[in-house]
C-alpha positions in Angstrom: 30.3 17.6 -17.0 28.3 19.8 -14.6 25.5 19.5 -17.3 25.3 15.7 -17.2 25.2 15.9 -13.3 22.3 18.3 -13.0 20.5 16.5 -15.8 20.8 12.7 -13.5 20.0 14.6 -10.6 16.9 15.6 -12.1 15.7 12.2 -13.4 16.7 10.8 -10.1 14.4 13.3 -8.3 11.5 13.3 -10.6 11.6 9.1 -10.9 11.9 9.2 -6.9 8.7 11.8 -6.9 7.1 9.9 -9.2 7.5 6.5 -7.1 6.1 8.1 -3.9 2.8 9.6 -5.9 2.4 6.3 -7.1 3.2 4.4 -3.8 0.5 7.1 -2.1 -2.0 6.4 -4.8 -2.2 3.0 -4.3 -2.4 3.0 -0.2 -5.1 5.8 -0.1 -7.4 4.3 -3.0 -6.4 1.0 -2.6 -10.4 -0.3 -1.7 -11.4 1.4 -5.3 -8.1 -0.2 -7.2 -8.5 -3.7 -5.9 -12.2 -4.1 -4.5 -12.0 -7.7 -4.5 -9.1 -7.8 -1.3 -12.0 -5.8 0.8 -14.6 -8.4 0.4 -11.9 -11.2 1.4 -10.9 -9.7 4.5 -7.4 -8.6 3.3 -7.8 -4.5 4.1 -5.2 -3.0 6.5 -8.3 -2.5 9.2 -9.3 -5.8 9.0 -8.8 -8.2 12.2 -8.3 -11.1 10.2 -4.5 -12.4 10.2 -5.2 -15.7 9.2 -4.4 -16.8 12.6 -7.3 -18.8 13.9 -8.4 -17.4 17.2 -10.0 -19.8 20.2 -13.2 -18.1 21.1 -15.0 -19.0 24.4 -18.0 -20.7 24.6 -20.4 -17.9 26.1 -23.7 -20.4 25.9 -24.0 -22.7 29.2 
């Protein structure tokens, strides 16, 4: 029994590792992954919510 335990713990730990590298993978080289998103606006630094913003006319 105490075999069977350490042997889930382990998957458990290396499938939860394994999650996190991928999940960091894909939020630091996400612009290289997915290029197309950058050129539509959709990057995290992007100021783009798809809320339309009223703008005032500067030009008198």
């Amino acid at each position: 029994m105490l075999g069977y335990s350490k042997w889930l713990i382990y998957m458990w730990i290396s499938v939860t590792m394994y999650i996190m590298e991928l999940l960091f993978t894909l939020l630091s080289c996400r612009s290289i992954i997915f290029p197309w998103e950058q050129s539509l606006g959709r990057d995290l630094g992007s100021s783009n919510d798809g809320v339309p913003h009223n703008k005032p006319n500067t030009s008198s």
